[in-house]
C-alpha positions in Angstrom: 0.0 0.0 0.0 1.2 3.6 -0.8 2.2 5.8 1.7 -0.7 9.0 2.9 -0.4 12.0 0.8 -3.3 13.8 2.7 -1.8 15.4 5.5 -4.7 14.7 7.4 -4.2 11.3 9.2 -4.7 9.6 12.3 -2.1 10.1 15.8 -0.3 6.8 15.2 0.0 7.3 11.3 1.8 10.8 12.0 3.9 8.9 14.4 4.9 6.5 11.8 5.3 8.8 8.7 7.1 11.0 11.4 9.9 8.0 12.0 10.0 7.7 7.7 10.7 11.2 7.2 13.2 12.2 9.7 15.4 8.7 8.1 14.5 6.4 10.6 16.0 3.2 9.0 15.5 0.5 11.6 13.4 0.5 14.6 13.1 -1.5 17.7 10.9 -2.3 19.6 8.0 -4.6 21.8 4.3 -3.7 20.6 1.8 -3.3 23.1 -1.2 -1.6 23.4 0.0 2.0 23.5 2.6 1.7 20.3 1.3 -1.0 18.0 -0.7 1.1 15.6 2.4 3.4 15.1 4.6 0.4 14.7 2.4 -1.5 12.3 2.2 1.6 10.2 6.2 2.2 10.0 6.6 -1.6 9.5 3.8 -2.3 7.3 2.0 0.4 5.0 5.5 2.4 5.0 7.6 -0.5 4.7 10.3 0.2 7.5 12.3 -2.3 9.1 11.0 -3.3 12.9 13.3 -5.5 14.9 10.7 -7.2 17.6 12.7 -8.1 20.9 11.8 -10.2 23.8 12.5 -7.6 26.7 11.9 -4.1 26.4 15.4 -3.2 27.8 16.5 -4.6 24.4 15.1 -2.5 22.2 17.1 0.2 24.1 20.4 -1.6 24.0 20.0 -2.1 20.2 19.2 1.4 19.7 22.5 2.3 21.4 24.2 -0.7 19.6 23.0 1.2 16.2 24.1 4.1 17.1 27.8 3.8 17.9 28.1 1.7 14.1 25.9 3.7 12.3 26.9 8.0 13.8 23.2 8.3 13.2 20.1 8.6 16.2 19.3 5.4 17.3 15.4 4.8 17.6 13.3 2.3 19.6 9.6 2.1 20.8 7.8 0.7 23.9 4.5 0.9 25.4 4.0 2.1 29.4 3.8 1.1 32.7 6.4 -2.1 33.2 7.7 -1.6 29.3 8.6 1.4 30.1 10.6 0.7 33.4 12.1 -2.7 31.7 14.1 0.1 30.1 15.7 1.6 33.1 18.9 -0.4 33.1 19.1 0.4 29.1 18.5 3.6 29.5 20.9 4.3 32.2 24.1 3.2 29.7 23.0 5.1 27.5 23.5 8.3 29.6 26.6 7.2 30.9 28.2 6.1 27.4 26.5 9.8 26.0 24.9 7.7 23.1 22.1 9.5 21.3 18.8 8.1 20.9 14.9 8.4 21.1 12.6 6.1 23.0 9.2 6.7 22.1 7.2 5.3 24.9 3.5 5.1 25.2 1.4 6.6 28.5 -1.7 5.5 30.1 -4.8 7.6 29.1 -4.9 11.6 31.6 -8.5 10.8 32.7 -7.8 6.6 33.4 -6.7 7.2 37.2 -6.6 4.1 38.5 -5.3 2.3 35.5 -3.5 -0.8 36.2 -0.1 0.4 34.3 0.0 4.0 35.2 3.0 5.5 36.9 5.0 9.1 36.8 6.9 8.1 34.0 8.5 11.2 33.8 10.4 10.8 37.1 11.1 7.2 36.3 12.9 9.0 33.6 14.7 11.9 34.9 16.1 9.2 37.8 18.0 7.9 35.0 19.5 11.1 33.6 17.9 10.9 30.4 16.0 13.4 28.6 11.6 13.6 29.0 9.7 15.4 25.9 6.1 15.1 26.6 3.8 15.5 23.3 1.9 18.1 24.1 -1.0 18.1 22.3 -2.4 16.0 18.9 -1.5 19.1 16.9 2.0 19.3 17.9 2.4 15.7 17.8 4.8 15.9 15.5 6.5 19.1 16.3 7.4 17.6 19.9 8.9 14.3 18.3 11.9 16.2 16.2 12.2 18.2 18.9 13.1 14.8 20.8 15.4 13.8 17.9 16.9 17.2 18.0 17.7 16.5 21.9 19.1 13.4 21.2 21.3 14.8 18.7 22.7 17.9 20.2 22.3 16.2 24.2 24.5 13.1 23.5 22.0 10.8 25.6 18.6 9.2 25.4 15.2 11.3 25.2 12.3 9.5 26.2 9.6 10.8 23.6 5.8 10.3 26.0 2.5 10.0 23.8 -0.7 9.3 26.1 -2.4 6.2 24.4 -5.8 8.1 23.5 -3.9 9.9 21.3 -3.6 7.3 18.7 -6.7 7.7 16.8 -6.9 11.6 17.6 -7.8 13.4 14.3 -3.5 14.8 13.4 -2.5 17.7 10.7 0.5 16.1 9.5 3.5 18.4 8.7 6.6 17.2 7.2 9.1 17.3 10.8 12.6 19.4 10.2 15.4 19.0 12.6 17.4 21.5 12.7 21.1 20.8 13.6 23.7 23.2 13.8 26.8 22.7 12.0 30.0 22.4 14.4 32.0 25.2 13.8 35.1 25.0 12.1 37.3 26.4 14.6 40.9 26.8 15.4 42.0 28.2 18.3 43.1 31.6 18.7 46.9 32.4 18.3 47.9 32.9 21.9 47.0 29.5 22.6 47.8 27.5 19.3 52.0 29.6 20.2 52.0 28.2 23.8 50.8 24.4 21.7 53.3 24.6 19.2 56.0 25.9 21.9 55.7 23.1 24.1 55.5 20.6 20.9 58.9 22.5 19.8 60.4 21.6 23.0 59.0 17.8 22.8 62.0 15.0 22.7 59.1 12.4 22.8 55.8 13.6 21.7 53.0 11.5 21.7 49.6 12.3 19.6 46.4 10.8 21.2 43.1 10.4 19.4 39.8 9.8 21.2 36.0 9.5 20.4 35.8 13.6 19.8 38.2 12.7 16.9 37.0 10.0 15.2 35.9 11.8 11.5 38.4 10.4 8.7 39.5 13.6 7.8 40.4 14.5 12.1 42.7 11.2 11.7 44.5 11.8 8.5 45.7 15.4 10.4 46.8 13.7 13.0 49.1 11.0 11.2 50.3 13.8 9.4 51.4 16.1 12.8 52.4 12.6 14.2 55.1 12.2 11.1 55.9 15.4 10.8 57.5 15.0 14.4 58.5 11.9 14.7 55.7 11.0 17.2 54.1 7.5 17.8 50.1 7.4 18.2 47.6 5.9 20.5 44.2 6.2 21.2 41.2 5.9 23.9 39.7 2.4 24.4 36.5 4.1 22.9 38.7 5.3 19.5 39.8 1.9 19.3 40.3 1.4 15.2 41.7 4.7 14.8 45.3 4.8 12.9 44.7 0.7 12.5 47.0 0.8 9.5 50.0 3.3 11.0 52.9 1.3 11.9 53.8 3.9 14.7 49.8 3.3 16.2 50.2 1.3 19.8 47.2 0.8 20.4 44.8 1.6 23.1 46.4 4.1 26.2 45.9 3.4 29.5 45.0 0.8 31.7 44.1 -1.4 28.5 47.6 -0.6 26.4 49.8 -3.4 25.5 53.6 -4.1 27.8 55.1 -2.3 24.5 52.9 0.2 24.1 53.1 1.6 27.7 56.5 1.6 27.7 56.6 3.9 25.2 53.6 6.0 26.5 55.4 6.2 29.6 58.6 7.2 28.3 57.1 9.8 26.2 57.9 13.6 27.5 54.8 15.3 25.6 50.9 14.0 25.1 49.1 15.6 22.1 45.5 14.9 23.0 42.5 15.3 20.2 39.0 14.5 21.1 39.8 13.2 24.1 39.1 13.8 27.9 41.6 11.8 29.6 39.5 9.9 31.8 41.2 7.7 34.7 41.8 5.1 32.5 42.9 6.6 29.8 45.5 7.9 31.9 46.1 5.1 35.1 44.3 7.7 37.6 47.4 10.2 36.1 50.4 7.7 35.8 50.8 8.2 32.9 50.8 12.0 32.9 53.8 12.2 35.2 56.4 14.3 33.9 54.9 15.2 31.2 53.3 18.2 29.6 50.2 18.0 28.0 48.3 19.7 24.9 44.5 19.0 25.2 42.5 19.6 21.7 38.5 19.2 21.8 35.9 21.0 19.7 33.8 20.2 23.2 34.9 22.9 25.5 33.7 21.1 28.8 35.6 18.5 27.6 39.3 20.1 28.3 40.1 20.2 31.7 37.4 17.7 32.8 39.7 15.2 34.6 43.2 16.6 34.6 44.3 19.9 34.1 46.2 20.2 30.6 49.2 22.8 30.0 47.5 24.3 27.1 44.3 23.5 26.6 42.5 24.3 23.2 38.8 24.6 22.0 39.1 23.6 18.3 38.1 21.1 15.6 40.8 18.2 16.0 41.5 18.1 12.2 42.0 22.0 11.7 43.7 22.5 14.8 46.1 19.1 14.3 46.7 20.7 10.1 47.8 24.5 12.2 50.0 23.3 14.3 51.9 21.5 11.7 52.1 24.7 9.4 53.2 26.2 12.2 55.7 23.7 12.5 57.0 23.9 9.1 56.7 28.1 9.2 59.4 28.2 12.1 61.5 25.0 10.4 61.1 23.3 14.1 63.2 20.3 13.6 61.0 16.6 14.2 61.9 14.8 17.2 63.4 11.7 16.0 61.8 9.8 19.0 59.9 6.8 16.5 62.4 5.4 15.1 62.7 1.8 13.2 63.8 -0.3 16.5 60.0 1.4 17.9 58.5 0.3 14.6 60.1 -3.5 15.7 58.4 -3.2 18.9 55.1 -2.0 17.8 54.8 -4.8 15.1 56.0 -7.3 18.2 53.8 -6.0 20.5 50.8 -8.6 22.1 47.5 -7.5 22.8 46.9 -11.2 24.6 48.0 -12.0 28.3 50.2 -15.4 28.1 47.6 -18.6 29.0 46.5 -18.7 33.4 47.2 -21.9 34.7 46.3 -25.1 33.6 42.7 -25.8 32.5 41.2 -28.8 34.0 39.9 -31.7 31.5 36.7 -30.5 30.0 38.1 -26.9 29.2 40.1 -24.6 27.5 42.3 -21.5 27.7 40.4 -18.5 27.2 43.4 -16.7 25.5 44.1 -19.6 23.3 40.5 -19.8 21.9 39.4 -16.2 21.6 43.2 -15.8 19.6 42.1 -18.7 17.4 38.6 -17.1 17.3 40.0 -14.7 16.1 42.0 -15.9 13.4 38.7 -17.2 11.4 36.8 -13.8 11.2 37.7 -11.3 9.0 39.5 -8.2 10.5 37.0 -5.9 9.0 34.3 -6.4 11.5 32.3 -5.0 14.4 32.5 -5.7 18.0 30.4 -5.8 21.1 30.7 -7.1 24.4 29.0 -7.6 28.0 30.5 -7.2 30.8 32.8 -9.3 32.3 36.3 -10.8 33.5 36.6 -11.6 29.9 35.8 -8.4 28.8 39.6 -7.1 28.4 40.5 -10.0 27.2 37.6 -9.8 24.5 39.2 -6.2 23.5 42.7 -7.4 23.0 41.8 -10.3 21.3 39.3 -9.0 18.6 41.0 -5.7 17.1 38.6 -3.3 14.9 39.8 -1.5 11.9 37.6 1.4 12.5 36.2 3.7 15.4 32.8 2.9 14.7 33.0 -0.9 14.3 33.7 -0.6 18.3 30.4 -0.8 20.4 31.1 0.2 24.1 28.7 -1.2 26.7 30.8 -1.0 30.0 29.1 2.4 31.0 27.5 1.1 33.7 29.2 -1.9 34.1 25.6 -4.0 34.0 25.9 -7.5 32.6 23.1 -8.7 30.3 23.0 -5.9 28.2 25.4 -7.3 25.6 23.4 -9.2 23.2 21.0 -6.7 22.6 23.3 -4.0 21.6 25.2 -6.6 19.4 21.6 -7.2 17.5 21.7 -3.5 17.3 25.1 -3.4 16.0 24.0 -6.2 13.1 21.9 -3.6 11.8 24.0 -0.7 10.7 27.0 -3.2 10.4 27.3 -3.2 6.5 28.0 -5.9 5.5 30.7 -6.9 8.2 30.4 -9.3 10.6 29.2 -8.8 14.4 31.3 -10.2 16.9 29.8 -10.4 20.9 32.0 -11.6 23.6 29.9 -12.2 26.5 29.7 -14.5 29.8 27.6 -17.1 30.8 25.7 -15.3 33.4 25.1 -12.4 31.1 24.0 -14.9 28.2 21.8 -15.9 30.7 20.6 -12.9 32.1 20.1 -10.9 29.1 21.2 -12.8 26.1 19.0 -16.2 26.0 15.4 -14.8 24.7 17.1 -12.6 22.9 19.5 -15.0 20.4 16.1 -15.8 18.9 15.6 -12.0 18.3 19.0 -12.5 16.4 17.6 -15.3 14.6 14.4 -13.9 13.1 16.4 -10.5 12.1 19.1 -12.8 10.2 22.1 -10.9 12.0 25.3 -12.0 10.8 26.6 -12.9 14.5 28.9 -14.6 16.2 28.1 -14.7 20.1 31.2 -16.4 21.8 30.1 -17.2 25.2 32.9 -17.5 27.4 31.7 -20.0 30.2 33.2 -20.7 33.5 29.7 -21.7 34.9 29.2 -18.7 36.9 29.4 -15.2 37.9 33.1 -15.0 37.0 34.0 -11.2 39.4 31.9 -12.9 42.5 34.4 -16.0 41.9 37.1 -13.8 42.3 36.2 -11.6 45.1 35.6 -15.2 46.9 38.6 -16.4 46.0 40.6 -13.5 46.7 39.4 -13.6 50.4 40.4 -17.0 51.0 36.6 -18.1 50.6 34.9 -20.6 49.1 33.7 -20.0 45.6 30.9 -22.4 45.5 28.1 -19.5 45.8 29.0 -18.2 42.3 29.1 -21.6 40.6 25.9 -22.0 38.8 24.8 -24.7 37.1 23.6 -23.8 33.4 22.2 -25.9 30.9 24.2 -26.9 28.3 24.3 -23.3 25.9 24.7 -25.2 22.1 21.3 -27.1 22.3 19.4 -24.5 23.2 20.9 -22.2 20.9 19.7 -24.4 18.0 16.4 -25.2 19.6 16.1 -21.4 18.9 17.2 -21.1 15.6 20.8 -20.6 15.3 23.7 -22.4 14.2 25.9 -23.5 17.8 28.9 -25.5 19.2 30.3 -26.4 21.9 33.8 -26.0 22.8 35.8 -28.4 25.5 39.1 -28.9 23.9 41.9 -28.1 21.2 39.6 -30.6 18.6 36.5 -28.8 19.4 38.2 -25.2 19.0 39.5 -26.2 15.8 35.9 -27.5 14.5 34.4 -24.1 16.1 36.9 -22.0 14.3 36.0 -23.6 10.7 32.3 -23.3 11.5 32.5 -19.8 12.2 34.8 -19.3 8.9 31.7 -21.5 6.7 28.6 -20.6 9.0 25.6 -19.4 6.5 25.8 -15.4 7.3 21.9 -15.0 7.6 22.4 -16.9 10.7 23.7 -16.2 14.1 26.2 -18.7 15.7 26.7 -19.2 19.0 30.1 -21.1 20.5 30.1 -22.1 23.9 33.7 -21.8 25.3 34.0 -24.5 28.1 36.7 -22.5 31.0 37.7 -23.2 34.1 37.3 -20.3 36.6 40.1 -20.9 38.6 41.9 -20.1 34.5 41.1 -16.9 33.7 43.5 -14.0 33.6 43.2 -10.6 35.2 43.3 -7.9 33.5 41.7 -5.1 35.6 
């Protein structure tokens, strides 16, 4: 059927027309009785794509999964009452990983006082730090909901978009929506501060150039490869810019608590840190390690973003790329000489570097080392793909092991360090993935928690996905707290069904890993698995096996 021309149309169709116009490409979601006409019409008559979840918390991970990949708003729907505070946890990342996104959630009826699902969703909301846009009336139905994908946009976080249910059917004058985003500004800082930069970067012996999320555009990173050769410094990024400079052969890798034994030698011996787009967190920096003795340069366009954690010695308010192509003019202007601290011995110990911790311990019978498989894991998927994990003792060891070739194949779910949410973002992830594969890393008890209902999501949206369950049969960071205390363990050992059957029971391709044979098969499955299909490999470990990395 062809889309309405008229412009008069019902609530629900202006919601759905609203979602087509403002290049709503996927949507996800869990229909119920305040949100089904709107989703029917986007999915059916408009022919948009609807991912259905299990859990409503889901269809808020998956938004945030899409956006990381995809740079774009991510968008997902619920109805009220218990939908809506499914999505708390969901929600809550979101905010604390500044992801942008709409939720358009449905209310209970004004006049219905005693309904059954009615609560103050708005304070639900604002508990979680997200943004509340109440549609204010029928006629500005549509004027309220860009203004929510406006918020999103500008805000960096989730806005939940709040439509009373009786509006569905309300008579709607539909307006094409316009959001209006203003253009960053294409700004270099002024000369005062760009000569105290370019002093201190004269002085360097052992510059180092940093790029983080605020730096992630194509044209940001060429400019800083090019300052970075032009003197002599190696590179490094923020776990969150993780892809950036994948090809340099001066790039070490991630700084900070996550960087490789040759990498952080380097960082550590460096004299200068030339920071673009990012805001030095404590682990970026080892809670200011690595910022002893040395002077820094911070560069963000985002001018609450310099100075947030550590005070730099020149901080600058400034696009990364323009800023990064000044102070290398600069550079040539006054014939500063480069540094000569990369060199080809650094080169040697960049290519030699390893991202993997050497094998815990010896597995007992039944299981296998978690380094050894995820490295072999690895090995069968092409590098070109995108990665998401839960949260977990595996986690770091998921990062190392799976390297990404670009910023925005990297999905970051640690924000509020709740496990379960993995999977979801990871579906989420499928859909703006392009053609490359999805990697998840995830634990058992977050499989479990979070992941189970939802592999069959996976399976009737024909994700190209490889969920690699890393299973020590419990909840791995309890076992170690006990263990650590001298205590016995045997509270955080849980006894799960096996994973592989049930996988397949709901739809998927599976295997089950419990030695070096096994690993091998698992490896050439993933390499031959039919892409319209996710695959789930159950790692067999033993928890008293697994490295620490944090």
């Amino acid at each position: 059927m062809p889309a309405i021309t008229t412009s008069q149309m019902k609530g629900h169709e202006a919601v759905a027309h609203a979602l087509r116009d403002l290049g709503v490409e996927v949507l996800f979601g869990l229909i119920g009785d305040a949100n089904l006409y709107a989703v029917d019409c986007y999915a059916g008559r408009l022919g948009g794509r609807f991912v259905a979840v299990a859990n409503e918390a889901t269809s808020v991970a998956a938004a945030l999964g899409y956006a990381q990949v995809s740079g774009k708003v991510g968008v997902a729907s619920v109805t009220h009452g218990p939908a809506l505070t499914n999505t708390l946890t969901a929600l809550i990342e979101g905010v604390k990983t500044t992801v942008p996104m709409v939720l358009i959630a449905g209310d209970t009826a004004v006049d219905e006082r005693d309904h059954l699902q009615k609560i103050n969703q708005r304070e639900f909301i604002m508990a979680t730090g997200a943004g509340f846009e109440l549609a204010r009336a029928p006629s500005t139905l549509v004027e309220d909901m860009a203004r929510a994908f406006r918020r999103a946009a500008l805000e960096y976080r989730p806005i939940v978009f709040n439509i009373p249910v009786e509006w569905q059917w309300k008579d709607v004058e539909y307006r094409k929506p316009v959001v209006y985003l203003p253009e960053n500004r294409a700004l270099v800082p002024s000369s005062e501060e760009l000569d105290n930069a370019i002093g201190i970067i004269a002085a360097a012996k052992r510059p180092l150039v940093l790029g983080g999320r605020g730096a992630m555009a194509p044209e940001a990173e060429d400019a800083m490869v090019r300052l970075a050769a032009r003197v002599e410094a190696p590179l490094a990024t923020t776990l969150r810019a993780s892809g950036l400079f994948a090809d340099d052969p001066f790039n070490l890798g991630v700084c900070g608590t996550m960087a490789t034994e040759a990498g952080l030698e380097i960082i550590l011996s460096a004299d200068c840190i030339i920071a673009f787009g990012a805001s030095l967190n404590k682990f970026t920096v080892a809670k200011g390690t690595i910022l002893e003795g040395k002077r820094v340069i911070q560069v963000n366009l985002e001018r609450g973003e310099v100075g947030k954690h550590y005070l730099p010695e020149a901080g600058l308010v400034g696009d990364p790329a323009l800023t990064a192509d000044a102070i290398t003019r600069w550079l040539d202007e006054a014939e500063i000489q480069p540094s000569g601290f990369r060199d080809d011995e650094m080169k040697r110990k960049v290519a030699a570097a390893q991202p993997l911790p050497r094998p815990y311990g010896k597995p007992q019978p039944g299981t296998v080392d978690i380094v050894t498989a995820l490295a072999r894991l690895d090995a069968a998927i092409p590098a070109d793909r995108v990665l998401a994990t839960d949260v977990g003792r595996f986690t770091c060891i998921g990062w190392g092991a799976f390297k990404v070739r670009r910023p925005r194949s990297f999905v970051y779910g640690l924000g509020y360090g709740a496990i379960g949410l993995g999977l979801g973002e990871a579906i989420g992830a499928a859909e703006a993935a392009e053609g490359r594969p999805t990697v998840l890393v995830t634990g058992d008890g977050g499989f479990m928690l979070g992941g189970l209902t939802e592999f069959n999501t996976a399976v009737k949206a024909r994700s190209d996905l490889i969920v690699i369950v890393c299973n020590d049969g419990g909840y791995g960071a309890e076992h170690v707290q006990f263990t650590a205390k001298d205590m016995d363990p045997s509270l955080s050992i849980l006894d799960w069904p096996d994973l592989a059957p049930v996988a397949a029971a709901l739809g998927g391709q599976a295997m089950t890993v419990r030695s070096p044979e096994d690993l091998e098969a698992a490896a050439k499955a993933v390499a031959e698995r039919d892409r319209k299909q996710p695959i789930l490999i159950d790692i067999k470990l033993d928890p008293h096996c697994i490295p620490i990395l944090y």
